[in-house]
NUFI-85256 format. One line per 2 residues: number of its first residue (from 1); their letters; for each residue x negated, y, z of C-alpha. Coordinates in steps of 0.001 Angstrom, whole numbers, plus 500000, padded with zeros to 6 digits. Layout:
<gulos>
NUM	A	X Y Z  ...
</gulos>
This chain:
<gulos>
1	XX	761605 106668 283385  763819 107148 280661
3	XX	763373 105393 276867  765022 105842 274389
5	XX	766133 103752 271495  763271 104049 269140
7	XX	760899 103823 272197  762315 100273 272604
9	XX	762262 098659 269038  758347 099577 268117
11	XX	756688 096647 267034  753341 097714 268093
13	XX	753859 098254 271881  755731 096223 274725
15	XX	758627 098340 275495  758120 097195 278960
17	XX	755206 099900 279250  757144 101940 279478
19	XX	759688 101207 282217  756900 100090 284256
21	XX	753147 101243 286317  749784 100633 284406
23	XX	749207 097889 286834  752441 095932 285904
25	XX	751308 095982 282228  747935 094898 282879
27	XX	749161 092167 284988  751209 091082 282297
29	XX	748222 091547 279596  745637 089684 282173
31	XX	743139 092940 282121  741603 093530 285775
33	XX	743788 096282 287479  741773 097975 290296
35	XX	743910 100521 291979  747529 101661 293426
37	XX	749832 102043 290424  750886 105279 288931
39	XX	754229 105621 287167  754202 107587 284028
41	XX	756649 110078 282766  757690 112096 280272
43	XX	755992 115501 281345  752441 115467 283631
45	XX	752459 112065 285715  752338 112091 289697
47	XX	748613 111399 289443  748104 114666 287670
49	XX	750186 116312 290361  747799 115180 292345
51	XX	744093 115852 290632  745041 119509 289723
53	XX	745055 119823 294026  742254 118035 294295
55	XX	739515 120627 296229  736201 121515 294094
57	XX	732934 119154 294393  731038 120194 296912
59	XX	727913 122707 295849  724902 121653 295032
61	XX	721048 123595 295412  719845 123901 291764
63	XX	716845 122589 290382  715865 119777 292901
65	XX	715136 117043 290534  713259 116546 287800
67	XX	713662 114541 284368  711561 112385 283395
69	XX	708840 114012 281069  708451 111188 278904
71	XX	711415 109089 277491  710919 105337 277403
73	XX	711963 103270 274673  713272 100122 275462
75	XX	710810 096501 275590  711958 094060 273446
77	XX	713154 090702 274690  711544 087114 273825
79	XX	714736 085598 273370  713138 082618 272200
81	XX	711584 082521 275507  714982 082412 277355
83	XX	716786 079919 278792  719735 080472 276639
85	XX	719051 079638 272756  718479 082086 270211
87	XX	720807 084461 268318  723063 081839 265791
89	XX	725973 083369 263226  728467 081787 265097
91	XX	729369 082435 268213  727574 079496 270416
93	XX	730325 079507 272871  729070 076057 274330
95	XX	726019 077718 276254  728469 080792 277467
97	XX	728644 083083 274842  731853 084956 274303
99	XX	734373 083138 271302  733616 086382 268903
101	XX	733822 086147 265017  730847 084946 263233
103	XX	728354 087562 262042  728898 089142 258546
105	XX	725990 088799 255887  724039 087529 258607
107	XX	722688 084784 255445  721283 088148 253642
109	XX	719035 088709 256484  717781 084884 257740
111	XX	716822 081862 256562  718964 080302 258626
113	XX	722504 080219 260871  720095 080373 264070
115	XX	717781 082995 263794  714058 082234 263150
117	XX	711208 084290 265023  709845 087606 263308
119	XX	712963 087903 262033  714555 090743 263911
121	XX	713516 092696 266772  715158 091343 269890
123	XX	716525 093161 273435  718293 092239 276275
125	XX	720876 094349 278141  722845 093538 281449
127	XX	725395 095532 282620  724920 095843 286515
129	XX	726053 097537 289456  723692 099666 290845
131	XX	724561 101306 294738  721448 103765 294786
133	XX	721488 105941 292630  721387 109407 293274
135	XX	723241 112798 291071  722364 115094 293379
137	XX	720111 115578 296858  722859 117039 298494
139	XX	725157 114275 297205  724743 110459 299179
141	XX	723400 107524 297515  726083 105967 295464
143	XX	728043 103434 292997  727021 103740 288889
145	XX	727347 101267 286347  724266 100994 284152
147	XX	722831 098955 281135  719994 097540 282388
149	XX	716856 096403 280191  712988 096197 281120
151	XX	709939 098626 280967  706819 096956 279789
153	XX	706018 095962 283618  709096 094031 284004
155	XX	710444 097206 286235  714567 097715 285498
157	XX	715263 100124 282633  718200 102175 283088
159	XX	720188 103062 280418  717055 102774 277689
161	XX	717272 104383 274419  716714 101824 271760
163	XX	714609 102898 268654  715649 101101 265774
165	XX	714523 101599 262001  716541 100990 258691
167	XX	715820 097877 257297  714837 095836 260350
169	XX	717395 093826 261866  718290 093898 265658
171	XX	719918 091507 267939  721115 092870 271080
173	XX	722273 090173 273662  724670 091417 276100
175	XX	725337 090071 279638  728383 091343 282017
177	XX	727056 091029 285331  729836 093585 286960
179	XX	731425 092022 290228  734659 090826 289513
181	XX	736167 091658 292605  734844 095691 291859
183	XX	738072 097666 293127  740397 095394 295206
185	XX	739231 097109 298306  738873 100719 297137
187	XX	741130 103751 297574  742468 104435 293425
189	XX	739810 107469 292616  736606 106090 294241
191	XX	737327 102752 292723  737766 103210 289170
193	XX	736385 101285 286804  737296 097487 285279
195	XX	734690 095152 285408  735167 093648 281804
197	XX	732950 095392 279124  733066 095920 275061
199	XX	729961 097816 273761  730477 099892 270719
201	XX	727343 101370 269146  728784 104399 267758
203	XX	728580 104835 265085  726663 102223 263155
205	XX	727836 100718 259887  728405 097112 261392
207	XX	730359 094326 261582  733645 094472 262990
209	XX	732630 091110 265415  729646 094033 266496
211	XX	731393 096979 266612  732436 096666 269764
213	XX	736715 096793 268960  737898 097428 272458
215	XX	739974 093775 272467  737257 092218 272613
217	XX	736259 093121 276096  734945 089898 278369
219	XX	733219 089198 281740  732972 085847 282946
221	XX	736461 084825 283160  738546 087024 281132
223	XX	738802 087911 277728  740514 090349 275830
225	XX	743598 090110 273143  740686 089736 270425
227	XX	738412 087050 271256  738872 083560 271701
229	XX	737170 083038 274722  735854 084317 277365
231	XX	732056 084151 278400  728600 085145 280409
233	XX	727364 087281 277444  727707 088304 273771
235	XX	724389 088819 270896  725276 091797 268961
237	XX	723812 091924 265204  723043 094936 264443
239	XX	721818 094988 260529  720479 098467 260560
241	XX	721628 099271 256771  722739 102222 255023
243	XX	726382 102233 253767  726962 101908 250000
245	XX	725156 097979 250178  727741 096597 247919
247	XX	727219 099515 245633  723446 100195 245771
249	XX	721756 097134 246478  718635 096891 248798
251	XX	719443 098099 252316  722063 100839 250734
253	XX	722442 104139 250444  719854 106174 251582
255	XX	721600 109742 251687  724088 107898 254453
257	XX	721844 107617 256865  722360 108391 260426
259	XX	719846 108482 263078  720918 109839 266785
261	XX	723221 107186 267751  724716 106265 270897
263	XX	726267 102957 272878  729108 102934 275649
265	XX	731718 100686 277232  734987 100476 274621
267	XX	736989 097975 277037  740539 098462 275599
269	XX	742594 100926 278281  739641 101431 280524
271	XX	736899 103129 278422  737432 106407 280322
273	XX	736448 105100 283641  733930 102746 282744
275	XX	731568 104715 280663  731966 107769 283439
277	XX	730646 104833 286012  727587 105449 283840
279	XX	727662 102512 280685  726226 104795 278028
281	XX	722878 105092 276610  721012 106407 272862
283	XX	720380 104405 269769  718145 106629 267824
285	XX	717448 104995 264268  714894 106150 262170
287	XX	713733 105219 258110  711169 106575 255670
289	XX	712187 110265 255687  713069 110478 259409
291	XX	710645 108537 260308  709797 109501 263634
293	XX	706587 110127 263183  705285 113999 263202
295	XX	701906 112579 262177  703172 110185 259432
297	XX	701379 110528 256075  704074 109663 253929
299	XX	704400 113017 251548  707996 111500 251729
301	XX	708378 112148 255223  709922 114890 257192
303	XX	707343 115087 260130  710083 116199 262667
305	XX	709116 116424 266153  708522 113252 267315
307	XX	708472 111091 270596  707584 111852 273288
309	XX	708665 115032 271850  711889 113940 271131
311	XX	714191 114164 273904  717259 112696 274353
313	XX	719560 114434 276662  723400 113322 277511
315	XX	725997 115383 279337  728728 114062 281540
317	XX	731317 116152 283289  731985 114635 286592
319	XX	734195 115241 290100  732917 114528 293917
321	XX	734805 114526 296611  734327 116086 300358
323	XX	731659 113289 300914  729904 113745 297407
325	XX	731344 111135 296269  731935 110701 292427
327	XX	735726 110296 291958  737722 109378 288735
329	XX	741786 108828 288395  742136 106678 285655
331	XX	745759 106104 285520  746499 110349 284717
333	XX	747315 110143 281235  745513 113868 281318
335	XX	742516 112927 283258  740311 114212 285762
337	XX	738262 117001 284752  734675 117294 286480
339	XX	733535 120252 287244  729871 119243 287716
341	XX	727419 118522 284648  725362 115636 285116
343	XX	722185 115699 282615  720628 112338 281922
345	XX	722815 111060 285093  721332 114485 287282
347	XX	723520 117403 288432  720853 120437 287635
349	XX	717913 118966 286669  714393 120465 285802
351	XX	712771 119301 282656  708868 120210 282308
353	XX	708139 121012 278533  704708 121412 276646
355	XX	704155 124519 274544  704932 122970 271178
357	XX	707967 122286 269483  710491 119555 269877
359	XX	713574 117756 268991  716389 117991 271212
361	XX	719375 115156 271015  721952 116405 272564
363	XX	725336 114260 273091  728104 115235 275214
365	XX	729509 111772 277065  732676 113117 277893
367	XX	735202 112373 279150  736965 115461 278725
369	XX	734848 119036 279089  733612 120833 275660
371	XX	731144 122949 275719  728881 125487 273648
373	XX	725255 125691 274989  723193 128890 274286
375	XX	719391 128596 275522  718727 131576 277638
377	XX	715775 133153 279360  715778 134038 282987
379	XX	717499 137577 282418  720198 135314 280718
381	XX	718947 136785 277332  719556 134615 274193
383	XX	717218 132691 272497  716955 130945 268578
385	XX	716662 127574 267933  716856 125480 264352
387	XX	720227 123400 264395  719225 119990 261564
389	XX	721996 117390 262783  725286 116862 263448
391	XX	726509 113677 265018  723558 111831 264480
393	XX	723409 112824 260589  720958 115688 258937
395	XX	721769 118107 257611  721290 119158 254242
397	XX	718907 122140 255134  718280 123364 258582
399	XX	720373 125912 260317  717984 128610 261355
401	XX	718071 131347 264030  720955 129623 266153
403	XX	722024 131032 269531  724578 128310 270086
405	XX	726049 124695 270134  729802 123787 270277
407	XX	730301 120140 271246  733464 118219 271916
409	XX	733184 114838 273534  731343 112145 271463
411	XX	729735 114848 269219  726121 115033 268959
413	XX	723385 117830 267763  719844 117648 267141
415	XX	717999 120785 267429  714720 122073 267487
417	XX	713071 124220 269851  709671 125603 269428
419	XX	708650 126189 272988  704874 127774 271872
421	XX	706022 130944 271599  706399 131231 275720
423	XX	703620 131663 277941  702997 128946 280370
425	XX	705234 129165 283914  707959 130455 281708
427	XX	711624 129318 282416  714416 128677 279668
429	XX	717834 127446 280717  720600 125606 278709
431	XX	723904 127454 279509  727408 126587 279097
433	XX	729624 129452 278521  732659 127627 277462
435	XX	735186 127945 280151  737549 125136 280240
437	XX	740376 124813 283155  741629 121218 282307
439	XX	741822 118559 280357  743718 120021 276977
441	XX	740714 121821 275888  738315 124956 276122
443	XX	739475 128186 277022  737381 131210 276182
445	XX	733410 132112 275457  732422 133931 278050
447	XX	728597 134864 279379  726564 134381 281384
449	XX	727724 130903 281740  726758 127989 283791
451	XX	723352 127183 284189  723333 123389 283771
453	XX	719612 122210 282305  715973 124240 283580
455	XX	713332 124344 281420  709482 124898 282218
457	XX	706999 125281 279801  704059 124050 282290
459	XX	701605 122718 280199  699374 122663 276661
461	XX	700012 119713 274780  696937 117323 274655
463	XX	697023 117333 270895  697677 120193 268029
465	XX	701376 120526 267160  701880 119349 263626
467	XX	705543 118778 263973  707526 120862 261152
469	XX	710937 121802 260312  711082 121209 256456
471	XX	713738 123761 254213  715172 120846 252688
473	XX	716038 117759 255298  718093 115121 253844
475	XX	720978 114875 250719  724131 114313 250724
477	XX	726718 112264 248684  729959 114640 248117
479	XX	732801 113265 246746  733628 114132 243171
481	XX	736665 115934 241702  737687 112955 240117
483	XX	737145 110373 243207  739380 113055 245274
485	XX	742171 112574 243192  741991 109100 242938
487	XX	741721 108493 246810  744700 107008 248717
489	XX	746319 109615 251168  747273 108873 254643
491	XX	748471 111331 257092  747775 110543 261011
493	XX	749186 112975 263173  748032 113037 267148
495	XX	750824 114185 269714  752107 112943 272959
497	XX	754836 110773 273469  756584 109651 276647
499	XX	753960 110892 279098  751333 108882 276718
501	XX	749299 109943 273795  750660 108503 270077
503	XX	749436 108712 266557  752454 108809 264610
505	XX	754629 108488 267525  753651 104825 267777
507	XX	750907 103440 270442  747537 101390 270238
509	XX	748511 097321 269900  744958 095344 269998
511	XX	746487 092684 267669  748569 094948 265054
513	XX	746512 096702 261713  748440 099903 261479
515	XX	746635 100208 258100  745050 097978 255897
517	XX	742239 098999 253642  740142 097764 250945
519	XX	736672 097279 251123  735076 099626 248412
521	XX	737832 102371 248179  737800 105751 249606
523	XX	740744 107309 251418  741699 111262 252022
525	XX	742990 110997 256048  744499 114022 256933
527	XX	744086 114601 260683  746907 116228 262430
529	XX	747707 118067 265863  750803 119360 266013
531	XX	750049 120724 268962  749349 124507 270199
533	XX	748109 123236 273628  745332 120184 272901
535	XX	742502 119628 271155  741378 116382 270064
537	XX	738388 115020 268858  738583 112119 266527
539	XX	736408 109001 265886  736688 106797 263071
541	XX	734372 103341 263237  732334 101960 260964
543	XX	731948 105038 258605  731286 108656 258939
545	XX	733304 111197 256219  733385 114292 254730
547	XX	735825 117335 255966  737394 119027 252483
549	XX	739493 121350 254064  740750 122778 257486
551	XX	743911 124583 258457  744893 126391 261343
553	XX	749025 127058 261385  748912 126153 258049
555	XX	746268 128588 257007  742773 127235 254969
557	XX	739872 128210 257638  736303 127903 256358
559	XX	734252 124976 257659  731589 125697 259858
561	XX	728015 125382 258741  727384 122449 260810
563	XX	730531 120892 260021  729614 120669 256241
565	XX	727371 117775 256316  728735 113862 257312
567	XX	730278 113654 260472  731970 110792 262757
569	XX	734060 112838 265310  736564 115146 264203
571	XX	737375 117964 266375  741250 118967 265884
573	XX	742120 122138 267588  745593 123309 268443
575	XX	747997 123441 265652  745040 122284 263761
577	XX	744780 120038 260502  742021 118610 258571
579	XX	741141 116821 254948  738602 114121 255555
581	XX	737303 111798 253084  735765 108381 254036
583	XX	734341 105445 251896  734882 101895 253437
585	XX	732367 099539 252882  730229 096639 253305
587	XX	732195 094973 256204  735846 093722 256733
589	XX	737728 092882 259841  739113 095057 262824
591	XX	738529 098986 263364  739572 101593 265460
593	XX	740265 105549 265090  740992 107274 268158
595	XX	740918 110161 270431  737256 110300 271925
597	XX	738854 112448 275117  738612 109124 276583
599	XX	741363 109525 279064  743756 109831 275701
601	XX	742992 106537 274005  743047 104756 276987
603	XX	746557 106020 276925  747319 104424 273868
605	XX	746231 107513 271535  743937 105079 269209
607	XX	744849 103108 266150  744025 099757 264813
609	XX	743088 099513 260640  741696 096354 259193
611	XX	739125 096321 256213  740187 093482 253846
613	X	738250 092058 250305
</gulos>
């Protein structure tokens, strides 16, 4: 492969990349390579040659399997109870823990550096390998990697949503129990996946040590560029404030606060592949005006439909091979683009709804397919739904009458569907109509769509429905005229480079800030794709930020409606640009923006800034 000059003299990325495969370099680095190596060049790599042949997944009978109809929450853990000691501010690396950073303002929360009980409410997560489990009836039992907690009979819990509420400290304690040896006698699609992990809770406003920085991947005996050991597990604080602490007081600001939240694998060059094996799960976070509780008596309170009537559901795009076996090429820089939708880890599943109304979370996983959903009858005829959040935050007043639901990967919507007004034995299906050929992005609308999610209303609920959609949900803090023009202005444009993906021609380095920021200022970032054949969706840690302007070849486009409250992913179209503003604050330390097509930042389209005081 040829480099040229500049290629060779960054000093944010081993020229040695690229002259050589992805498994030379992670031999060099010490991360876990798995499969055959793939050399990368300057137009679509060999490995792309390859996955655009590869044959469609074998099809699939709809409608065999069934969703659960009721949602667990995940137990807590007695973590005083455990062999290992309980949660400390520094990392207790002589019992096994990882050598992470000590946790920030963890002395505003306890009475002391190792916690005391009541003081936080405690869970347990492993990451495991499980061999059983099962997409599809037509498809064999097969690999996934899960989080793993408990139901309240000690039976495994996999992939649990955790409820959390503002104010009340968590502590998640993380163990990697992945074989190391996952890969070394696979063929390189079926045995994707690097058995090191990094959780990121996206997109909480947490410590950097917490945020889950892709460097700071472990397992037993490795550890990435960014910790200082490696280790058996990690405890995760997880504060649970608003943003604005520093400026507000108490817990923060209450107009920044986010509620459907979600956690997944972050390892540095390998998030792609290891959150597809199936490391992703909800965080939903509730406080006195989402409360989650329909019933709650607080005049304060929004009385949204409420669990079990709020329903998580996540959607993956995924490829299977002749045998129906899930397959994943983690070395094309452009990815492998399923062509099945798994829904809550199920290729066309049935869920069984009451006649009442309810919240639906919806989060497309990635990695690469977009899609917009419209909820259809069985004549395929449209129907309305109320649209109240985007990316986990509400919106300032619902959306009403909505027919449809764009989402790139790593964006989230909350909608509510009020399924009273169909008679019982009635079926609804969620539709993607969004046609989308390969990995740079959608194509064109057009109906009637794949059927991917079957709704039957089948039964009365036991109790009256007195769930409501208020007028007015939650505020929002815009930025002033005069905070605008103060902000600092940084432009970040997204492109590819060399057969990789760059963000200002230069590529990801765990260990090197690209920006440094200072805790308490705001910044205008204007987002940039020069490009007229991929779209990008871009995540920023730690906060979430308003969009002030988009352009399209240089031409001011409105923002949607549901793009007008806070948002954490950034969807750049081709030959698009946007004005976002952020705040930074609360935290210091190490941060990541990036593209959230994973396949893209693993290829080095993600950048490094650093919060300082």
């Amino acid at each position: 492969m040829k480099n040229t000059k500049d290629d060779c003299t960054q000093d944010d990325f081993p020229c040695f990349f690229l002259n050589q495969s992805r498994r030379a370099f992670f031999k060099t680095t010490g991360a876990a390579i798995l499969t055959a190596p793939v050399i990368l060049t300057s137009g679509k790599s060999e490995a792309q040659v390859v996955t655009s042949r590869l044959p469609p997944s074998p099809p699939t009978t709809p409608w065999q399997q069934e969703l659960p109809v009721i949602g667990e929450p995940l137990q807590q853990t007695d973590l005083f109870a455990d062999t290992l000691p309980p949660p400390q501010r520094d990392a207790n690396t002589d019992v096994g823990e990882v050598g992470r950073a000590s946790h920030q303002r963890w002395d505003e929360f306890f009475a002391a550096p190792i916690l005391q009980p009541d003081e936080a409410d405690l869970y347990e997560l492993k990451v495991e390998a499980i061999t059983d489990h099962i997409f599809h009836p037509d498809y064999p039992p097969q690999l996934v990697w899960n989080y793993v907690g408990r139901t309240e009979s000690g039976d495994p819990h996999l992939n649990p949503t955790i409820f959390a509420r503002y104010g009340r400290p968590i502590i998640v304690r993380l163990h990697n129990e992945l074989p190391e040896e996952h890969g070394s006698n696979s063929t390189a699609l079926t045995g994707f996946g690097s058995p090191e992990i990094s959780m990121h809770l996206h997109n909480l406003h947490v410590g950097s040590e917490s945020d889950g920085f892709p460097g700071d991947f472990f397992s037993r005996t490795k550890k990435g560029p960014t910790l200082d050991a490696p280790g058996i597990f990690k405890d995760h604080f997880y504060p649970n404030i608003y943003a604005g602490l520093d400026e507000f007081g108490g817990i923060g600001d209450s107009r920044e606060a986010l509620g459907t939240l979600w956690y997944h694998d972050h390892t540095l060059d390998f998030t792609a592949p290891n959150a597809l094996r199936g490391i992703a799960a909800f965080y939903l976070l509730f406080d006195e005006l989402d409360s989650g509780d329909e019933h709650d008596a607080n005049p304060n309170a929004l009385r949204l439909p409420s669990h079990p009537y709020d329903y998580p559901l996540v959607f993956k795009d995924l490829r299977f091979n002749a045998n129906g076996i899930h397959i994943y090429d983690q070395f094309d820089s452009e990815g492998t683009l399923g062509d099945k939708i798994a829904v809550n880890g199920k290729i066309e599943p049935v869920l069984k709804v009451a006649r009442r109304k309810y919240r639906l979370r919806l989060l497309n996983s990635g990695p690469s397919r977009f899609y917009q959903f419209h909820l259809v009858n069985a004549a395929n005829r449209v129907q309305r739904f109320t649209y109240i959040a985007n990316d986990g935050n509400l919106l300032p007043r619902p959306l009403l009458n909505q027919a449809r639901i764009r989402l790139a990967v790593a964006e989230r919507a909350d909608i509510v569907v009020d399924f009273s007004q169909y008679e019982l034995g009635t079926e609804l299906y969620l539709v993607n109509r969004l046609e989308q050929d390969d990995t740079r992005g959608p194509d064109n609308v057009k109906a009637p769509g794949r059927r991917v999610l079957k709704f039957i209303v089948d039964h009365e609920p036991p109790e009256a429905d007195v769930s409501r959609v208020p007028s007015v949900l939650r505020p929002i803090r815009r930025p002033t005229a005069a905070e605008i023009a103060a902000a600092r202005i940084r432009n970040w444009a997204f492109a590819r480079k060399n057969g990789m993906w760059s963000i200002n021609d230069r590529f990801m380095n765990a260990n090197t800030a690209r920006a440094t920021i200072t805790k308490g200022s705001a910044e205008i970032w204007n987002l940039i794709n020069p490009s007229g054949g991929w779209s990008h969706p871009i995540h920023v840690h730690l906060e979430a930020g308003i969009i002030l302007n988009k352009f399209v070849n240089g031409i001011e486009v409105p923002v949607p409606a549901h793009e007008r409250g806070r948002k954490d992913v950034f969807v750049l179209g081709p030959n698009e640009r946007m004005r976002v503003f952020i705040r930074f604050r609360d935290f210091v330390g190490k941060y990541v923006m990036h593209c959230h097509t994973t396949m893209h930042e693993d290829h080095a389209m993600m950048v490094r800034f650093d919060i300082e005081e």
